[in-house]
Backbone as a chain_set.jsonl record, in Angstrom:
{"seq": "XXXXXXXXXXXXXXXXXXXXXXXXXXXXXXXXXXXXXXXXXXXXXXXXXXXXXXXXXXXXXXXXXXXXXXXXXXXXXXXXXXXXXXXXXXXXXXXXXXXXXXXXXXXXXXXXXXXXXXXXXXXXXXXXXXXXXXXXXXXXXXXXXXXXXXXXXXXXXXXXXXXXXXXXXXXXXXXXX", "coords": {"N": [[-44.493, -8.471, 13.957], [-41.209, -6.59, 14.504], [-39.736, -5.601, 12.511], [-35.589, -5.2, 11.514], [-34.042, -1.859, 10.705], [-31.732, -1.693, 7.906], [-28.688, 0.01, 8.878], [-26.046, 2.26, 8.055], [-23.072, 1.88, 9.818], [-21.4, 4.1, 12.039], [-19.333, 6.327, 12.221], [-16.464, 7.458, 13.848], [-16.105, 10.486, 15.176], [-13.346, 11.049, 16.654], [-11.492, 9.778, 16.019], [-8.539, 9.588, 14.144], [-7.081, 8.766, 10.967], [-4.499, 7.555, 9.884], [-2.197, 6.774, 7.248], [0.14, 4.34, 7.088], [3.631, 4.473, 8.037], [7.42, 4.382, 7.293], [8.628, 5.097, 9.561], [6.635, 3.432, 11.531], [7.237, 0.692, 11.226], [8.348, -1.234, 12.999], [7.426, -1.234, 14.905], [4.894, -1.964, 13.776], [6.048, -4.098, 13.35], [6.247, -5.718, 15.962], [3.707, -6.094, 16.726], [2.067, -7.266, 15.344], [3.576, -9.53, 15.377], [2.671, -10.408, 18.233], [-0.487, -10.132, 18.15], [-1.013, -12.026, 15.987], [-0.081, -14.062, 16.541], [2.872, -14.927, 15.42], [4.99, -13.757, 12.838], [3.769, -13.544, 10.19], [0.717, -13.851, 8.542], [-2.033, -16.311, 6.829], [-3.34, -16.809, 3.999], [-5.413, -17.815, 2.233], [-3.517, -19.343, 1.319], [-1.569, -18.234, 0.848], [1.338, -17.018, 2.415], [1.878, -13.451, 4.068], [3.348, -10.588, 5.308], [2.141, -8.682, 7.521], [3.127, -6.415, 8.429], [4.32, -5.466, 6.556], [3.253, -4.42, 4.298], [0.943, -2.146, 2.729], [-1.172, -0.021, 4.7], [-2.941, 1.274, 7.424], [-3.231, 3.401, 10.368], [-5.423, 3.769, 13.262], [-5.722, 6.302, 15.157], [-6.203, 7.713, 18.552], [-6.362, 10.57, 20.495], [-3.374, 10.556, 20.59], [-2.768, 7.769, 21.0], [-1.967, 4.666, 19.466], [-5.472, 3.018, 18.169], [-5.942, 1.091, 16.441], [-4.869, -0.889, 13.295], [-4.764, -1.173, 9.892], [-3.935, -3.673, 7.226], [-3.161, -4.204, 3.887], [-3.28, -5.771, 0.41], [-2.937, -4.663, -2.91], [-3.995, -6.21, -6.11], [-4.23, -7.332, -9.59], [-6.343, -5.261, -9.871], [-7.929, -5.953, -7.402], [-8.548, -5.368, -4.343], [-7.642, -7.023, -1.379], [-8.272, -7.029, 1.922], [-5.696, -7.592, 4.467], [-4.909, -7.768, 7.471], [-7.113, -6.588, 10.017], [-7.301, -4.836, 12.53], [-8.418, -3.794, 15.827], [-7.893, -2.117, 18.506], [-9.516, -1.248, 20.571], [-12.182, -2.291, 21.137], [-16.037, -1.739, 19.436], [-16.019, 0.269, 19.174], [-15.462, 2.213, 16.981], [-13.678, 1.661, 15.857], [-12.631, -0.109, 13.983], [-14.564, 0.105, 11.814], [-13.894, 2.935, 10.63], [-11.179, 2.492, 10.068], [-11.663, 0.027, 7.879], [-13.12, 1.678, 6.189], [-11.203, 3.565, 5.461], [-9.543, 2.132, 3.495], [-10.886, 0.753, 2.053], [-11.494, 3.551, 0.389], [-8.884, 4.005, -0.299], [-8.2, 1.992, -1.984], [-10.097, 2.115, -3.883], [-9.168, 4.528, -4.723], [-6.804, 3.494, -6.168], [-8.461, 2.375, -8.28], [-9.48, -0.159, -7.908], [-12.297, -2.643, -8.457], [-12.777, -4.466, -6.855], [-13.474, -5.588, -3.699], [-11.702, -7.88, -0.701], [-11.979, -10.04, 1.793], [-10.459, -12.317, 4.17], [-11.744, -14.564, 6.275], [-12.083, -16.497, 9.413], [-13.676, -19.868, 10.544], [-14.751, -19.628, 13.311], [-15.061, -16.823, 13.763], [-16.735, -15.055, 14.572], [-17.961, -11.928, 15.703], [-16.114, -11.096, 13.665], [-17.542, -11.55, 11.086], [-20.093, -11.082, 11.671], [-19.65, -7.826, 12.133], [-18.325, -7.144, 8.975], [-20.361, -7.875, 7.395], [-22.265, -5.915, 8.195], [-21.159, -3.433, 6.676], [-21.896, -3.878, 4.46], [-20.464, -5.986, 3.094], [-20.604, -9.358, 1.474], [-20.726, -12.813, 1.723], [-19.044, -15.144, 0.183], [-17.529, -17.112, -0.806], [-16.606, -20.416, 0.567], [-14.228, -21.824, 2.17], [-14.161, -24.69, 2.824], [-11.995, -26.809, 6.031], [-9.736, -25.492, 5.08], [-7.862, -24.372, 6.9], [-6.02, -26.094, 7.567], [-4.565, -26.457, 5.626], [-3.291, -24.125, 5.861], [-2.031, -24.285, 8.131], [0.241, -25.9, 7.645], [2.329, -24.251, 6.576], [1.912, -22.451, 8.461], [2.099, -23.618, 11.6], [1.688, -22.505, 13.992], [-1.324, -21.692, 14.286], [-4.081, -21.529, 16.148], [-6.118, -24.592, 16.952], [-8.291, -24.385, 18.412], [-10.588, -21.822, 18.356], [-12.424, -18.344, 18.599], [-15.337, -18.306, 21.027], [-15.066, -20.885, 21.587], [-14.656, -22.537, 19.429], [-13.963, -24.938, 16.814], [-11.414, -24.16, 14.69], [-11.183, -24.22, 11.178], [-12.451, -23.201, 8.424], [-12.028, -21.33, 5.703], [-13.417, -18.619, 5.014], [-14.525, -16.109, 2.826], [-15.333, -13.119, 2.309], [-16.839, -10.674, 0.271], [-17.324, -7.019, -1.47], [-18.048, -5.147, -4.07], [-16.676, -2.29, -5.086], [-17.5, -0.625, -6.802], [-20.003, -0.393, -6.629], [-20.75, 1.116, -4.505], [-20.164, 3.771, -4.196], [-20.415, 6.745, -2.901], [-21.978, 6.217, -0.929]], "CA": [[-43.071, -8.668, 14.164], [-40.437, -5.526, 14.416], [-38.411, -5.528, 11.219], [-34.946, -3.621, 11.617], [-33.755, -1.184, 9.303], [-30.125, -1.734, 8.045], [-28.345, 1.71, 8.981], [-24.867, 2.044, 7.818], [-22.487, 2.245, 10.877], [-21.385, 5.36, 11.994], [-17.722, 6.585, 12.216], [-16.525, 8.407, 15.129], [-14.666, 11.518, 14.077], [-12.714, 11.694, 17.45], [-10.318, 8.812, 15.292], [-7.555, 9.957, 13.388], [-6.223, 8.152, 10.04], [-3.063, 7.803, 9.441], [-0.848, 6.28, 6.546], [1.775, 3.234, 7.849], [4.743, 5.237, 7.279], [8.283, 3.597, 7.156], [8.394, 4.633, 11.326], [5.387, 2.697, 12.181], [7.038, -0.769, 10.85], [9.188, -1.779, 13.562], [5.925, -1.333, 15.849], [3.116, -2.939, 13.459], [6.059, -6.083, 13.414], [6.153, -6.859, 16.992], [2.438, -5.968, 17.253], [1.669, -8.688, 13.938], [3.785, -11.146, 16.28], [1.636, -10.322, 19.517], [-1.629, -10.44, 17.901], [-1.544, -12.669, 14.898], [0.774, -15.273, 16.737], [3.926, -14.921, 14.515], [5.251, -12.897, 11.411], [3.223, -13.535, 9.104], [-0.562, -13.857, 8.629], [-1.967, -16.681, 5.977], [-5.224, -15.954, 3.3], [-5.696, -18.477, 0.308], [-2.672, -20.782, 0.87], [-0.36, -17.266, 0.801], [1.907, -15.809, 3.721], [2.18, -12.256, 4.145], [4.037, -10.089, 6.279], [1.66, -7.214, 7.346], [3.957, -5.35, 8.596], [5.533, -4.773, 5.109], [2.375, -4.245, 3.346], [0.489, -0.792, 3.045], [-1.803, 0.442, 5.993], [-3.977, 2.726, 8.055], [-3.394, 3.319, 11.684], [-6.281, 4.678, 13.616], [-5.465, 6.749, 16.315], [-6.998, 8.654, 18.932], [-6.02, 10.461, 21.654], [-1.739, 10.589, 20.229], [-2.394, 6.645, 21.299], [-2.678, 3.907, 18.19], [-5.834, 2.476, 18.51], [-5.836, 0.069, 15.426], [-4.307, -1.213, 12.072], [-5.356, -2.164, 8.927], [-2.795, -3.746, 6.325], [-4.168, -4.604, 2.799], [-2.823, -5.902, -0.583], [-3.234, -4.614, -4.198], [-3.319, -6.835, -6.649], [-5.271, -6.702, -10.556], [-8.249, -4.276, -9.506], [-8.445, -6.11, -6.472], [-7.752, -4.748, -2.953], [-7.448, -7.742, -0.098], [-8.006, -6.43, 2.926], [-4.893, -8.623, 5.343], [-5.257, -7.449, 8.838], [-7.764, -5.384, 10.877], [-7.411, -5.081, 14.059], [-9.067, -2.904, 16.387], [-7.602, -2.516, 19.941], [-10.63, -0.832, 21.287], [-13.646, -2.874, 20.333], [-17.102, -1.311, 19.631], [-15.487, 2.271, 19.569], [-15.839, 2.731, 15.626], [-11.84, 2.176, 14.892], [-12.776, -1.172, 12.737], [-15.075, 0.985, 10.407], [-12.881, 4.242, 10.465], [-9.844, 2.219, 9.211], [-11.74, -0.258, 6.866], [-13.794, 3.035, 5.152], [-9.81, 4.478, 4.42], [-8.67, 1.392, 2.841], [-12.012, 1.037, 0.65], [-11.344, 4.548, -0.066], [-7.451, 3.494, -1.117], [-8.873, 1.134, -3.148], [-11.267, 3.046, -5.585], [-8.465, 5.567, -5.506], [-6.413, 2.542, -7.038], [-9.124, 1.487, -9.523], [-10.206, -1.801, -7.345], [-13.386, -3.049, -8.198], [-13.374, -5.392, -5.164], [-12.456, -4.992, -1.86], [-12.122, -9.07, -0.474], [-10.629, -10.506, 2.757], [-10.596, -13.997, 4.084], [-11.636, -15.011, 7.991], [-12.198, -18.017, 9.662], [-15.509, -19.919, 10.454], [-14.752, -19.03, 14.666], [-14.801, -15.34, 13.504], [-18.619, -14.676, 14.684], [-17.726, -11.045, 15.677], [-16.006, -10.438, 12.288], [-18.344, -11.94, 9.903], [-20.908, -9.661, 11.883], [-18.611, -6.849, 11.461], [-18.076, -6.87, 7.517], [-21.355, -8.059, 6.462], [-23.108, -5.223, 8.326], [-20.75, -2.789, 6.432], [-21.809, -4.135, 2.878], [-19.331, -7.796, 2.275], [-20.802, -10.783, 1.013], [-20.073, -14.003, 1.92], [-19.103, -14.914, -1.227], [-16.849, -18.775, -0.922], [-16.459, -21.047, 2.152], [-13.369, -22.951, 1.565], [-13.848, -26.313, 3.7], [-11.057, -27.541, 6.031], [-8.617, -24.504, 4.287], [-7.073, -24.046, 7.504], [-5.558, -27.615, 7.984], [-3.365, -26.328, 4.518], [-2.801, -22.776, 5.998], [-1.632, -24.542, 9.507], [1.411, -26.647, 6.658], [2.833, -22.446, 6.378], [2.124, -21.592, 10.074], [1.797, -24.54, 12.705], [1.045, -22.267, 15.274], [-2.41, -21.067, 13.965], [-4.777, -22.672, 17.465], [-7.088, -25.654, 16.823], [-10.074, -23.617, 18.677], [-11.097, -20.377, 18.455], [-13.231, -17.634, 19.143], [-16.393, -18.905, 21.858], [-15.031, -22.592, 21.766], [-15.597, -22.987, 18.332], [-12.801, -25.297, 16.033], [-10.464, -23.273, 13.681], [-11.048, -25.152, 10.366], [-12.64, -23.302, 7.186], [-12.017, -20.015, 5.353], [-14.845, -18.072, 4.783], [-14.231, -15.19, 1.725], [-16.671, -12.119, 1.859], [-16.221, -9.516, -0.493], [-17.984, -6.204, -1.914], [-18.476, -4.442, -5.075], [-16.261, -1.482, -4.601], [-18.181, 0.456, -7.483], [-21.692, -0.087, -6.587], [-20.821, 1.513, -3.258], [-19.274, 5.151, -4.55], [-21.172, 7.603, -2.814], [-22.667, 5.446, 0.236]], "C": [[-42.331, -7.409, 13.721], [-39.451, -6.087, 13.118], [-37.072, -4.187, 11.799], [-34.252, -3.467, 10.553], [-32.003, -1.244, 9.344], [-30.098, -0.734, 7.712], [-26.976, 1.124, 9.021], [-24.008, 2.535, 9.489], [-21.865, 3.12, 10.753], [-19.576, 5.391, 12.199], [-17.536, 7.839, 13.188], [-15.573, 9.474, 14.533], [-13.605, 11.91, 15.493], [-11.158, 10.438, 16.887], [-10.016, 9.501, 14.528], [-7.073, 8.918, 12.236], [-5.353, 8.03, 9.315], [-2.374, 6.613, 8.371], [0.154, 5.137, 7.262], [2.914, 3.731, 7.208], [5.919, 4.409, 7.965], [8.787, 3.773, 9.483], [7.851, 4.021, 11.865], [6.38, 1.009, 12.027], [7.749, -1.771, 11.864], [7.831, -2.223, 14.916], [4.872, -2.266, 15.523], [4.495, -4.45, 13.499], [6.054, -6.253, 14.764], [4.442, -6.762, 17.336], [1.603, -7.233, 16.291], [2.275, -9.902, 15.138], [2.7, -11.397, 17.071], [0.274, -10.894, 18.748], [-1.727, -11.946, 16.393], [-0.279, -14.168, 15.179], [2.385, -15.807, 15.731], [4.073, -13.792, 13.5], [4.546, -12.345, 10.667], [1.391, -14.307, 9.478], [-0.619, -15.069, 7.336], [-2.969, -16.648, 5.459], [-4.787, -16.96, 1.95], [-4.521, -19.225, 0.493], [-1.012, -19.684, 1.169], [-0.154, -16.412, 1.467], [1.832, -14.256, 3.592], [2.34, -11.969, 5.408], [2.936, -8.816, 6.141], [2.166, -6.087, 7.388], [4.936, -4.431, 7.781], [5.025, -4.281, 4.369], [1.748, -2.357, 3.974], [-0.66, -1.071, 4.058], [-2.65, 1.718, 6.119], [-3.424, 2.255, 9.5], [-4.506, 4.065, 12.246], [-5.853, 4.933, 15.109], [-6.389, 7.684, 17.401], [-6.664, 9.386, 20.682], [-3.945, 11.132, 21.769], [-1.723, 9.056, 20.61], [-3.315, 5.791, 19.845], [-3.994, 3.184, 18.902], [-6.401, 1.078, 17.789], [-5.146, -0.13, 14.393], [-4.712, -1.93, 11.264], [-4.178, -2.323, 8.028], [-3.819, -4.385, 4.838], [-3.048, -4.708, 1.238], [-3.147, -6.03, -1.917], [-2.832, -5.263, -5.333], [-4.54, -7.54, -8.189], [-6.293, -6.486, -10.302], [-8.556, -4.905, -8.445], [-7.823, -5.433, -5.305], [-8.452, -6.405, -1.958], [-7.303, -7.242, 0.812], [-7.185, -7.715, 4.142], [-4.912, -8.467, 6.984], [-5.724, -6.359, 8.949], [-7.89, -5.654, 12.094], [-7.709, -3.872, 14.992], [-8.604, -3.142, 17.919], [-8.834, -2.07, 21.278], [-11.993, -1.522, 20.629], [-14.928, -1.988, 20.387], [-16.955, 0.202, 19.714], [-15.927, 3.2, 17.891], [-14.324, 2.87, 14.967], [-11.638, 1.326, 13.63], [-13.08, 0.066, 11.752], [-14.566, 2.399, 9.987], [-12.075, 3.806, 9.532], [-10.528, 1.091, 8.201], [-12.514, 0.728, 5.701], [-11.932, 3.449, 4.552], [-9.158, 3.34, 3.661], [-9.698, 0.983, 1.603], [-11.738, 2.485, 0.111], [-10.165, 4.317, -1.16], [-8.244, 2.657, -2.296], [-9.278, 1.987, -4.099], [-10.212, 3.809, -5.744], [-7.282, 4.7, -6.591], [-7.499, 1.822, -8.348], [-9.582, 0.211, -9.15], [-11.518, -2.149, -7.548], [-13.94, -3.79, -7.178], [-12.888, -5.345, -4.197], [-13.135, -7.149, -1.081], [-11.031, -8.783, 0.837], [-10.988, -11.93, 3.064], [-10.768, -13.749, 5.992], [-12.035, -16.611, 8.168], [-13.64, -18.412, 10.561], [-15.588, -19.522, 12.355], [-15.075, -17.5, 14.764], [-15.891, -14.651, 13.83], [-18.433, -13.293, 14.707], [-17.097, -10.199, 14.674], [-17.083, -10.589, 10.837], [-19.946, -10.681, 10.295], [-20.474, -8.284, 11.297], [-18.623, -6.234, 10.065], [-19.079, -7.134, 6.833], [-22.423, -6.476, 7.003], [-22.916, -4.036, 7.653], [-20.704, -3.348, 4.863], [-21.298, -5.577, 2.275], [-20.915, -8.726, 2.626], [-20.384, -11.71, 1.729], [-20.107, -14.783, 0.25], [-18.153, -16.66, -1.636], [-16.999, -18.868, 0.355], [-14.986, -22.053, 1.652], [-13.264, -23.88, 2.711], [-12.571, -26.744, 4.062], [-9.458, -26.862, 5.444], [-7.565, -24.205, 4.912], [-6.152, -25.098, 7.278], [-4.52, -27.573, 6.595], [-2.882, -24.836, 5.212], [-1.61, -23.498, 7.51], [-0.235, -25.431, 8.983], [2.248, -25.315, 6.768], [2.967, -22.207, 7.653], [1.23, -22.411, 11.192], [1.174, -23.857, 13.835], [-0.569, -21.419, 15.346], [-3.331, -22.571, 14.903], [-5.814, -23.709, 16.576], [-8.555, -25.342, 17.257], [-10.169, -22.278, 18.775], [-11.998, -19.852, 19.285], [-14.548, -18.783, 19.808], [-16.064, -20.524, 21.82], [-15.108, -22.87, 20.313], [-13.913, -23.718, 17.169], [-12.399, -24.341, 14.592], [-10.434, -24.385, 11.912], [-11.224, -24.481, 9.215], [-12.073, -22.101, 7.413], [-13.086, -19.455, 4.827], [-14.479, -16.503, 4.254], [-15.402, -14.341, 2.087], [-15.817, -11.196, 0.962], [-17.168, -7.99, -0.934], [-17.189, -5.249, -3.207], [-18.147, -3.143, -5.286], [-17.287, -0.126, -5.832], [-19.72, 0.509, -7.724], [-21.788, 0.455, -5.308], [-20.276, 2.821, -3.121], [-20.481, 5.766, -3.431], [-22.467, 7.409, -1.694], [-23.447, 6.509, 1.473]], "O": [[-42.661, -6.992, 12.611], [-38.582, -6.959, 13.117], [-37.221, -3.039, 12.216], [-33.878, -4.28, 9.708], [-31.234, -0.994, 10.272], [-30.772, -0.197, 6.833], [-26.611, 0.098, 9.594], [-24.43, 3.48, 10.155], [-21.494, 3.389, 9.61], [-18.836, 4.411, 12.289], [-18.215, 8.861, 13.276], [-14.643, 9.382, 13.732], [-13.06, 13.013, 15.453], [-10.051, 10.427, 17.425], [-10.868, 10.202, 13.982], [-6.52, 7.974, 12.801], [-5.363, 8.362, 8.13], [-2.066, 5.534, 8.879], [0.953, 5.555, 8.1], [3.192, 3.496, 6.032], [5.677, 3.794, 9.003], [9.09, 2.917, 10.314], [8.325, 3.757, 12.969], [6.071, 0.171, 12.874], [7.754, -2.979, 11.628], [7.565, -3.256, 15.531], [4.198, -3.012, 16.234], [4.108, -5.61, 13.637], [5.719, -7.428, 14.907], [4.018, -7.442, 18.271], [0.662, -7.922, 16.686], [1.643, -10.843, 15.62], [1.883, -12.293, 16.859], [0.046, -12.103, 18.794], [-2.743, -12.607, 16.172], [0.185, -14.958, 14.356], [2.736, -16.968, 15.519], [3.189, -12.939, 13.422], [4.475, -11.151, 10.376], [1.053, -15.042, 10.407], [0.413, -15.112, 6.665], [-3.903, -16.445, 6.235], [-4.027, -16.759, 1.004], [-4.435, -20.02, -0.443], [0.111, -20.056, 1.507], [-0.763, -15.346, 1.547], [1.637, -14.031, 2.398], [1.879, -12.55, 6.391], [2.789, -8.121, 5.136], [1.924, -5.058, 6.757], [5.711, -3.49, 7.948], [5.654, -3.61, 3.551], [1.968, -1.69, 4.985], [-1.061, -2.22, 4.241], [-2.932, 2.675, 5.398], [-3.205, 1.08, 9.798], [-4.648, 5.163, 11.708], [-5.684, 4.098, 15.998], [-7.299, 8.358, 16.917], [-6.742, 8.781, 21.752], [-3.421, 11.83, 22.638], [-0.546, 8.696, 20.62], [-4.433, 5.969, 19.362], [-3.836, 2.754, 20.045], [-7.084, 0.215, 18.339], [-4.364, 0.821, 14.404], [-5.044, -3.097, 11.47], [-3.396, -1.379, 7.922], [-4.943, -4.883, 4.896], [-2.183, -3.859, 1.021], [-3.57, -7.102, -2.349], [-1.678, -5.147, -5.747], [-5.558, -8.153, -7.869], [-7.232, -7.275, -10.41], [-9.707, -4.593, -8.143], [-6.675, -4.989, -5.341], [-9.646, -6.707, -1.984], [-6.173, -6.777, 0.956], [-7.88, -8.606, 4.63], [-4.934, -9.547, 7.575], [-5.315, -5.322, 8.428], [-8.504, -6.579, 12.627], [-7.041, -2.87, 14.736], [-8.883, -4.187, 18.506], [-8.935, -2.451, 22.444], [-12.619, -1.09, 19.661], [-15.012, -1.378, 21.454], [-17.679, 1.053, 20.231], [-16.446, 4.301, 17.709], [-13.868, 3.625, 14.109], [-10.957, 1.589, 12.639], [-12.286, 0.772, 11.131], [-14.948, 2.877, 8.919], [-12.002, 4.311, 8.412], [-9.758, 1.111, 7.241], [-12.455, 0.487, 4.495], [-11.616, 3.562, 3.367], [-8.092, 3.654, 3.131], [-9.35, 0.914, 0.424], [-11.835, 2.39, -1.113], [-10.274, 4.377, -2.385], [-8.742, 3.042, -3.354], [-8.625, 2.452, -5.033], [-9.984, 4.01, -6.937], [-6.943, 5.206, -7.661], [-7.197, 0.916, -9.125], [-10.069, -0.527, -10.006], [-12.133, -1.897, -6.512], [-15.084, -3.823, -6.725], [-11.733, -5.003, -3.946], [-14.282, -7.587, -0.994], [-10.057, -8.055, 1.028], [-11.701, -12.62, 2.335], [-10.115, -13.009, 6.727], [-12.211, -17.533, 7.372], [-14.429, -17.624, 11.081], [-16.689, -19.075, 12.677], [-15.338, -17.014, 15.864], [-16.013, -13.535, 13.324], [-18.72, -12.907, 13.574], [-17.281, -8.985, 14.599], [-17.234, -9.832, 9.879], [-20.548, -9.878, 9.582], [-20.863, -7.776, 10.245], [-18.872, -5.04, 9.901], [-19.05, -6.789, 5.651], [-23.241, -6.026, 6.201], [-23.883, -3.274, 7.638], [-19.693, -3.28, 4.163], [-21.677, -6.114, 1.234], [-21.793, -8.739, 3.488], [-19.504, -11.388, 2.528], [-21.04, -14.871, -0.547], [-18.265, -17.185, -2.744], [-17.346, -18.007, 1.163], [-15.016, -22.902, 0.761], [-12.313, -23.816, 3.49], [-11.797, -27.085, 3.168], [-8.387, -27.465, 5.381], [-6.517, -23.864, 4.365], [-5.265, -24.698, 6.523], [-3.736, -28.507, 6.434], [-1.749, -24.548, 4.827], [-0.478, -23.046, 7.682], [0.499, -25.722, 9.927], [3.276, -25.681, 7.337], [4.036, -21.772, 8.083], [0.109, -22.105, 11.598], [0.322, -24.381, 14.552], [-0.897, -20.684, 16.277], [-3.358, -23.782, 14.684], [-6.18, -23.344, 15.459], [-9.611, -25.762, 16.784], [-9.48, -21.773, 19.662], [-12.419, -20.363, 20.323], [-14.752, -19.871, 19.269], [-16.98, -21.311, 22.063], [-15.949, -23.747, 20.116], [-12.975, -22.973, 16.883], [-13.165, -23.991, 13.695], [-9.544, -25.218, 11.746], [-10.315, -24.792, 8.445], [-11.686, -21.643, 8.488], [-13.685, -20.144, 4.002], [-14.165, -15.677, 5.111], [-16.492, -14.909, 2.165], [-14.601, -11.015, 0.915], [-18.174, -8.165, -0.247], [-16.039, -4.808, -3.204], [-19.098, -2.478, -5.696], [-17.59, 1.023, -5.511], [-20.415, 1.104, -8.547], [-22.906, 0.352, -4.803], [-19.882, 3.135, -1.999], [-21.46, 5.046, -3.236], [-23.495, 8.075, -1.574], [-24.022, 6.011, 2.441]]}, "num_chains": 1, "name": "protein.A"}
């Protein structure tokens, strides 16, 4: 039987990373509406506005081709939205490498985010780049959906919108990757 070797994913250097600077915010809010179905995003019971929070844009080209938003908070970094408008291009792992970077340069020992159990393509995603699965919170949505009614009932491939599923990683056993 072929064993395969986990190889860290690669990062395209034809992406650019940019800062969310106070021009970008009028853009990442109607782009938070578009994609994340309203305002505000919800993680653990608690709203946030991404569009207010700090960032990465990855660009390429002079055209955005993603955004990450993320919130510091004792030694932790939460990563709150990633979104990648080009899938499979390398803009995910471009812009979550600069916000693990932010991090350690903040002193974060953990770098956590929260998805949902439909998320097959993210949970791939973040575990192949080091995260844990680390809680499952059962049924978590069905209190997040009390905050923001319009979060769908099915998700990704058919699959019902119901738990939260926590990964996280170890931001200082990963210096020097």
């Amino acid at each position: 039987m072929m064993q395969m070797q986990k190889q860290k994913p690669t990062v395209r250097t034809d992406i650019e990373i940019r800062p969310i600077e106070e021009q970008h915010r009028e853009w990442l809010k109607s782009r938070v509406q578009e994609i994340w179905n309203g305002r505000f995003v919800v993680s653990r019971g608690i709203s946030y506005e991404p569009w207010k929070l700090p960032g990465f844009l990855a660009v390429r080209d002079g055209v955005t081709v993603g955004v990450a938003t993320y919130y510091v908070h004792d030694s932790e970094c939460e990563l709150i939205t990633l979104d990648s408008f080009t899938q499979w291009a390398g803009v995910g792992t471009a812009l979550i490498d600069a916000v693990e970077e932010e991090a350690r340069k903040q002193a974060c020992g953990r770098m956590w985010m929260i998805t949902t159990n439909d998320n097959l393509d993210g949970l791939r995603f973040y575990q192949r780049r080091g995260y844990v699965i680390c809680a499952v919170h059962p049924n978590a949505i069905d209190e997040s959906r009390k905050l923001k009614p319009s979060i769908p009932l099915v998700g990704n491939y058919g699959i019902d919108i119901r738990d939260e599923i926590e990964l996280e990683k170890n931001l200082w056993c990963w210096i020097g990757w």
